[in-house]
C-alpha positions in Angstrom: -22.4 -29.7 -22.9 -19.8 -32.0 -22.0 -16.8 -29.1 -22.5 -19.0 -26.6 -20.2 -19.2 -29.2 -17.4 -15.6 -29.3 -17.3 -15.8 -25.5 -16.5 -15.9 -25.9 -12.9 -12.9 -24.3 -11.3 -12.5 -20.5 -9.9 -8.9 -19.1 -10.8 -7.5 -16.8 -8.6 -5.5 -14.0 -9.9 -3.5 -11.9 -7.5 0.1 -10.3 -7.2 2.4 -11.7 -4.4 1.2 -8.8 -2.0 -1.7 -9.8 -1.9 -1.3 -13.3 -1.0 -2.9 -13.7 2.5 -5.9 -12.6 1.0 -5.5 -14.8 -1.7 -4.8 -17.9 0.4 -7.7 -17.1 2.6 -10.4 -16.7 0.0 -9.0 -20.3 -1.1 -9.7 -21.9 2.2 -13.0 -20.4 2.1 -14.1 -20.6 -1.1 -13.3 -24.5 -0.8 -15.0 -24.8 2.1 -18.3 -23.9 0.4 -17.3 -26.3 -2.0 -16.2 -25.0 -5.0 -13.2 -26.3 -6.8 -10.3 -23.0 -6.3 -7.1 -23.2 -8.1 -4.5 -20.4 -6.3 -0.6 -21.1 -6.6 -0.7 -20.4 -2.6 -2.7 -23.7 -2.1 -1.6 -25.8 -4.3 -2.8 -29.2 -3.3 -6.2 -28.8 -1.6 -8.7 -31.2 -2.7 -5.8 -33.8 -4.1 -5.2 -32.0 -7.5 -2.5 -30.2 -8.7 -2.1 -26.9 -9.7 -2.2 -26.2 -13.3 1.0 -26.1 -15.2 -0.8 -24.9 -18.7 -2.1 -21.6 -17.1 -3.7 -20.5 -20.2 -5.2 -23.9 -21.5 -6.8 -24.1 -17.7 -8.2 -20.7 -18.1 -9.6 -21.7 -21.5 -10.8 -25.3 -21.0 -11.1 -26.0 -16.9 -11.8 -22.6 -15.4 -15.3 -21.4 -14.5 -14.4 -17.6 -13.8 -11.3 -15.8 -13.0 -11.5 -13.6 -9.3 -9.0 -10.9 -10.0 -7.9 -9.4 -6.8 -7.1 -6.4 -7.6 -4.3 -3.4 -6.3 -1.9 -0.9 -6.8 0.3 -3.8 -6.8 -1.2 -6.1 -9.2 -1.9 -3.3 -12.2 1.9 -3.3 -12.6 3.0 -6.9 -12.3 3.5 -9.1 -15.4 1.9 -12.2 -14.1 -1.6 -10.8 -12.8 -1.5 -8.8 -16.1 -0.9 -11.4 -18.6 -3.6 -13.8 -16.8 -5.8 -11.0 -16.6 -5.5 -10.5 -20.8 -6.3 -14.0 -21.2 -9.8 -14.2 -19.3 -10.5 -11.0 -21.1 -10.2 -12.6 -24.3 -12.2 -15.4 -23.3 -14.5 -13.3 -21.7 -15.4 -11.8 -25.4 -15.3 -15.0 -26.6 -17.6 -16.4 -24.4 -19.6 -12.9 -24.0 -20.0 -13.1 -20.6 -18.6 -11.8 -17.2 -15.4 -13.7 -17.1 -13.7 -11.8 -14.2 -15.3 -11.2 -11.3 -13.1 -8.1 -9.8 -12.3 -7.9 -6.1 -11.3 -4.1 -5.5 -8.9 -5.2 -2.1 -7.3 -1.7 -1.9 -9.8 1.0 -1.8 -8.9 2.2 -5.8 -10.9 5.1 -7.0 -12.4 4.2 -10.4 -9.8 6.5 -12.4 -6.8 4.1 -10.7 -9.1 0.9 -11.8 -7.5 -0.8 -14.6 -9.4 0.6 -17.6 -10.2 -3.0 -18.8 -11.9 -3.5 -16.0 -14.1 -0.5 -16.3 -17.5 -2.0 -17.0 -17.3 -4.3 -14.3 -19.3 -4.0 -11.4 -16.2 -4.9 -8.8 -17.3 -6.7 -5.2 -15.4 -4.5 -2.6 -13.1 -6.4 -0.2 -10.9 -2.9 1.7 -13.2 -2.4 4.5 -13.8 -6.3 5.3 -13.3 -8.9 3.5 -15.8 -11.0 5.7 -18.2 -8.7 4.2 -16.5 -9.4 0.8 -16.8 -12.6 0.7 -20.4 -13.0 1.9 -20.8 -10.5 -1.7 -18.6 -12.9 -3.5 -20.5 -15.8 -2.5 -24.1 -14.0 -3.6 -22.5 -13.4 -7.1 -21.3 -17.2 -7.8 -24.5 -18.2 -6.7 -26.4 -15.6 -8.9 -24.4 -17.3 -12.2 -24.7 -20.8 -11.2 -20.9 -21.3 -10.5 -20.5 -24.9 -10.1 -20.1 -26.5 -6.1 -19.3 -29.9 -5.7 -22.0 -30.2 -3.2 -19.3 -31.8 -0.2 -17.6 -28.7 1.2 -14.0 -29.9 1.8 -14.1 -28.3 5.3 -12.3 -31.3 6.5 -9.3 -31.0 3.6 -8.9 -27.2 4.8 -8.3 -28.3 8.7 -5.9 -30.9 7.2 -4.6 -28.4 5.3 -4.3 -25.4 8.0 -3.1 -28.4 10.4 -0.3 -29.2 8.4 1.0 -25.8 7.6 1.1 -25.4 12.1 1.0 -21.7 11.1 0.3 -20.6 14.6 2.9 -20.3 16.9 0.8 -20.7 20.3 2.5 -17.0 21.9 1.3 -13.7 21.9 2.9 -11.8 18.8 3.4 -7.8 18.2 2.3 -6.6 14.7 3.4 -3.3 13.8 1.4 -0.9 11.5 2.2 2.2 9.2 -0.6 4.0 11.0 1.2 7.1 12.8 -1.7 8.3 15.7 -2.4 12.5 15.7 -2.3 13.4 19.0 -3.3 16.8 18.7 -5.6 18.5 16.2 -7.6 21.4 16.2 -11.3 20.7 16.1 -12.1 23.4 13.4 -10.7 24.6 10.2 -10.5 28.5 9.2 -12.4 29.9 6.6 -10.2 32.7 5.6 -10.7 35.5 2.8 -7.8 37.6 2.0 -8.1 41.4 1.4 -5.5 40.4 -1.9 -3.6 37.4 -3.0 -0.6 36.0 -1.3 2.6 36.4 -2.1 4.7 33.4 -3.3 7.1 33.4 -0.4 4.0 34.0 2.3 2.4 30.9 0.0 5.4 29.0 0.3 5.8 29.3 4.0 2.0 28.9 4.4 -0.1 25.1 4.9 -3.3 26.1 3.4 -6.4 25.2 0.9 -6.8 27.6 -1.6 -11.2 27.8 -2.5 -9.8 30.6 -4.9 -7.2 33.8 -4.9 -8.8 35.4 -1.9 -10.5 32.2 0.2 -8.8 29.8 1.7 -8.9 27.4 4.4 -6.0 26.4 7.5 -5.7 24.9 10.8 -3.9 28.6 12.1 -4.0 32.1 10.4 -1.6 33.4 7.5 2.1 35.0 8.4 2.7 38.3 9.9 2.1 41.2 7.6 -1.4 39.6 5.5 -4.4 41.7 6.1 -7.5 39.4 6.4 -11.3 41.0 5.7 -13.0 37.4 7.0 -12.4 34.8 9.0 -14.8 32.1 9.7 -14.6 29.0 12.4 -15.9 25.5 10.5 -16.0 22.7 12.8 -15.4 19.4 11.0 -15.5 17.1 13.9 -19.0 18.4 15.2 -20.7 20.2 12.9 -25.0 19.7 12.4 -24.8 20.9 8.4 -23.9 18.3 6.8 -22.3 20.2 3.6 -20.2 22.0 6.0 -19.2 19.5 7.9 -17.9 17.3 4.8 -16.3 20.5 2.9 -14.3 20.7 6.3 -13.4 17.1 6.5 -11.9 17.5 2.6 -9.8 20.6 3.4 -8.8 18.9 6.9 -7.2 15.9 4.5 -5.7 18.2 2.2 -4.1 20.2 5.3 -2.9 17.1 6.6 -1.1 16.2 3.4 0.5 19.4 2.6 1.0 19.7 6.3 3.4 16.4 6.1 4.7 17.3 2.7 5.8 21.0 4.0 7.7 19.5 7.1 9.1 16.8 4.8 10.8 19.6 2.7 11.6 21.7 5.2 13.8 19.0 6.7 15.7 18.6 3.5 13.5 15.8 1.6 12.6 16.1 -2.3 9.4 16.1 -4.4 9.0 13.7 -7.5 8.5 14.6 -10.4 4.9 13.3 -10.0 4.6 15.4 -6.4 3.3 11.4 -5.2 5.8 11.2 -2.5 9.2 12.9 -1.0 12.3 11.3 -0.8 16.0 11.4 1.2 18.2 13.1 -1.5 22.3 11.8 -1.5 23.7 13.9 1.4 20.9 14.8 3.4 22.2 12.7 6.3 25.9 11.9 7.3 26.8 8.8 5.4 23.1 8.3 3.9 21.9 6.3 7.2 19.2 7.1 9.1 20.0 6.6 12.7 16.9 4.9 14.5 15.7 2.6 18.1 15.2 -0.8 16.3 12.2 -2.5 17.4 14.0 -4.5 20.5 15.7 -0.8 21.7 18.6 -1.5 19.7 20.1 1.6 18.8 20.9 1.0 14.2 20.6 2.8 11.2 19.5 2.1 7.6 20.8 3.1 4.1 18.7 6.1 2.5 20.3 6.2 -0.5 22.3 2.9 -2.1 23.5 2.4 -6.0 22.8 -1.3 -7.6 23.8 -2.6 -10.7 21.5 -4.5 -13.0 22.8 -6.8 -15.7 21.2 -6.7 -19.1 21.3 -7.9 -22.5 23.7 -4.4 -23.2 25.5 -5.1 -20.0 25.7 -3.6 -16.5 23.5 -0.3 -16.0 24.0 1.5 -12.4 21.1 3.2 -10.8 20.3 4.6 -7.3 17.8 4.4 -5.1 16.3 6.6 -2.6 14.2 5.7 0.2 10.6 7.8 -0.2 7.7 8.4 2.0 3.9 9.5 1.2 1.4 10.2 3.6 -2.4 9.2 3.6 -4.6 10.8 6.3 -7.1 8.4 7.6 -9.7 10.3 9.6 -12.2 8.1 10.8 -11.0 4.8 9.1 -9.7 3.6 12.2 -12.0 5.1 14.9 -9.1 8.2 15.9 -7.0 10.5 12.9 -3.9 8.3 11.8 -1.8 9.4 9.2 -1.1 6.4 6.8 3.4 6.3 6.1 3.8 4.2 3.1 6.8 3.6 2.1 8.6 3.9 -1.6 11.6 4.0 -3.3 12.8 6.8 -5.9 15.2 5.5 -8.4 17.6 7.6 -10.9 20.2 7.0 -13.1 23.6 8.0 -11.7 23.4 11.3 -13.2 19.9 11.7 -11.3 17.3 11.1 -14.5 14.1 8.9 -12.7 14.5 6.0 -14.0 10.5 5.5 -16.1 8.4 3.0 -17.6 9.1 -0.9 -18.2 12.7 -0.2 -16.8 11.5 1.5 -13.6 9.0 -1.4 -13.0 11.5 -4.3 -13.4 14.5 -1.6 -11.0 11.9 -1.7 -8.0 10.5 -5.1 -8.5 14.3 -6.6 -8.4 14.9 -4.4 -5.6 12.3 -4.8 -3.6 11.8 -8.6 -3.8 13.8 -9.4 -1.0 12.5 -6.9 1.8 10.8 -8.3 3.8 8.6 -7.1 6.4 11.5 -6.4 9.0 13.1 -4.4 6.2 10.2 -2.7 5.3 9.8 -1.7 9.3 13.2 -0.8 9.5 13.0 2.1 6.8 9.9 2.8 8.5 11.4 3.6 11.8 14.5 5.4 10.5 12.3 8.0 8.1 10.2 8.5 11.3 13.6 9.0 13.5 14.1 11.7 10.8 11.1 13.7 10.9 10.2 13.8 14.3 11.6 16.0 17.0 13.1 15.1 20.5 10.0 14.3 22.3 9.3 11.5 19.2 6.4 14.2 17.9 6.0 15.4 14.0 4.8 19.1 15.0 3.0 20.7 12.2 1.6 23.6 14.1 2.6 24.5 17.5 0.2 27.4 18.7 -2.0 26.8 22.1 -5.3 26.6 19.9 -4.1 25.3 16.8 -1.6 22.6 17.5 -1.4 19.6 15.6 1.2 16.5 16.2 1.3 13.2 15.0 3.0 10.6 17.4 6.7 9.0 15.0 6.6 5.9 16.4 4.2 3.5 14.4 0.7 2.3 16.1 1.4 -1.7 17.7 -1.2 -4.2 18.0 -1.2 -7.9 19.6 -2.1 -11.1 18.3 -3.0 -13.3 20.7 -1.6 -16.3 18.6 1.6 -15.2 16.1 2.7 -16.9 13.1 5.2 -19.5 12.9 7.5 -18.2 10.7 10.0 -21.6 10.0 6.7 -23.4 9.3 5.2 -21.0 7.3 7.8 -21.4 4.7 9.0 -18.5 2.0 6.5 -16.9 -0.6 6.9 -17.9 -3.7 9.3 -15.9 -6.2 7.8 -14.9 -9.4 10.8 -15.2 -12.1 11.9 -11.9 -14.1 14.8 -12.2 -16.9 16.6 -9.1 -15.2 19.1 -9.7 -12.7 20.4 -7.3 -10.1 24.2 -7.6 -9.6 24.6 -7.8 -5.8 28.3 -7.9 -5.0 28.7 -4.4 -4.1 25.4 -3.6 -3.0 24.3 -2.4 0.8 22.7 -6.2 1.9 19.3 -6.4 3.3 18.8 -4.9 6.9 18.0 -7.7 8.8 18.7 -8.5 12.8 22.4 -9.7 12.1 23.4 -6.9 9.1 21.8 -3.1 10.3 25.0 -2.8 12.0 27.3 -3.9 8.9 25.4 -1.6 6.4 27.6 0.6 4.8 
């Protein structure tokens, strides 16, 4: 009885991009009392983060809350925590982790260990998650101290003077669709397209002779049916969401199409396009910097990683994939995420464990200005001169998305000095950096060669 008392802490396990979540549901949690260990907040309550991660798990740890993302399937740390509380969780035959699903995963991109799990969804708010979260530690008698340490987590938030006291401007990857036809067509073909009409065609293939589009086909198709589906208004309910899917597929391959048209690749995996070497003088993308500055940014860059056989080269390439949003965000946004493609110097993609540990070195350092600059400069690129991305341009079938990235304001920004830098997970590979295009930051866009 005596071991299981000491079974009183929640371990969080997250991956560094998910660490204002992870910091939050700390505060929280602690503020209800129960006894949270998070790298993030280290010293809450008076003690100590754990050195011993697995002897904590095993002898000191009530559950684990795995927050899980795209980003914390691949990293080493969330991973290897994770494989402990599943062993302990067989051991133990219970319910060890208690799964937080923060992205919006679909159940085939849910880790596969985690399949059985009933996961407490956190994407749409976590306000709403947490108030689930709290319901399930209750319903399994997770240990509270009883004395929520409200006052250690003003102390806490007090001493971290996070909170500048101005107004501060928060960009997005949201990109708003300023026009879009209110109805999809229903087309059926009198006989099956072509490859170059299908190549020079955005459409949804139902089958050979049916498909669905925002406009009709090219010149020179003869067409038996065409039906109007309206998928903003529409009273049948199967209609209307059979629409909605083919208006999210139309999107995509819309964005994909102009992509290639302007000169971008596929991956192998068709996830994402990226800026091939040559595509743009010098590989910069010319952009207007977020103060009006006028800068660029490297598309394509080589690096050199050190190993235990030596120096391997690779390049990178900057990517882009699009996610329409429909009614997430109460208008149509399409969602630009950002990724990088990465090849050996002879153009191979660079795969598995070695293509993990490439983009994880690569990546570590860019931060959010970086991240916005690429943004900017791959929108600079696909857009015309009126800052549009024009998909279709007919009277009653136009459909634009506005280039320049959706703004909002906080009404109190973060103090970056205070703040202080996110911790740096250690990896054994090391990325050779003396002839390497430096990080685009204020004082360097214009130095990047």
């Amino acid at each position: 009885m005596g071991e299981a008392l000491e079974r009183d802490h929640l371990f969080i396990n997250y991956a560094i991009e998910d660490a204002a979540l992870a910091e939050w549901l700390t505060l929280k949690l602690s503020g209800e009392g129960y006894s949270v260990w998070c790298d993030r907040v280290k010293l809450l309550g008076g003690e100590s983060y754990p050195r011993d991660i697995e002897r904590a798990l095993h002898e000191r740890t009530f559950r684990m809350l795995s927050l899980i993302s795209r980003a914390s399937k691949e990293k080493d740390n969330p991973l290897k925590e994770r494989t402990i509380a599943l062993n302990i969780g067989r051991a133990r035959k219970q319910e060890f982790i208690i799964p937080l699903n923060v992205e919006a995963l679909p159940s085939h991109e849910l880790p596969w260990q985690l399949s059985d799990l009933t996961y407490i969804p956190f994407h749409t708010s976590w306000a709403h998650g947490l108030v689930q979260l709290l319901k399930k530690l209750t319903s399994v008698d997770a240990p509270r101290t009883f004395m929520p340490a409200r006052d250690s987590v003003r102390e806490y938030m007090h001493e971290r003077e996070r909170l500048s006291g101005r107004p501060e401007r928060l960009w997005t990857n949201l990109l708003p669709i300023t026009d879009i036809p209110g109805s999809v067509l229903r087309i059926t073909l009198h006989e099956k397209l072509s490859p170059e009409i299908a190549s020079s065609w955005t459409y949804w293939a139902e089958n050979d002779y049916v498909v669905g589009a925002f406009e009709g086909p090219p010149e020179g198709v003869e067409v038996d049916k065409v039906e109007e589906i309206p998928w903003l208004e529409n009273d049948d309910r199967e209609q209307r969401t059979i629409a909605r899917d083919i208006v999210t597929v139309l999107l995509k391959e819309g964005m994909r199409s102009h992509c290639v048209q302007k000169g971008l690749r596929e991956s192998a995996n068709e996830e994402y396009v990226y800026f091939p070497s040559g595509l743009v003088p010098g590989d910069r993308l010319r952009f207007t910097r977020w103060d009006g500055e006028k800068t660029h940014v490297k598309a394509v860059g080589e690096r050199a990683a050190r190993t235990t056989n030596g120096v391997e080269r690779f390049r990178y390439h900057l990517a882009v994939e699009f996610r329409p949003a429909l009614f997430r965000y109460g208008t149509p946004m399409i969602q630009l995420r950002n990724r990088v493609y990465l090849a050996d110097l002879n153009g191979t993609p660079l795969q598995g464990v070695k293509l993990v540990r490439r983009r994880k070195r690569l990546c570590k350092d860019w931060w959010n200005y970086e991240w916005l600059s690429r943004q900017l400069g791959s929108c600079a690129f696909l857009a015309d001169a009126q800052g549009e991305i024009v998909l279709t341009s007919r009277a009653q079938s136009r459909l634009a998305i506005r280039a320049i990235p959706l703004t909002v304001t906080a009404p109190d920004g973060i103090n970056e000095e205070e703040a202080g830098p996110l911790p740096v997970e250690n990896d054994e590979e090391e990325l050779d950096e003396t002839d390497v295009t430096p990080g685009v930051g204020d004082e360097e866009l214009e130095e990047t060669t």
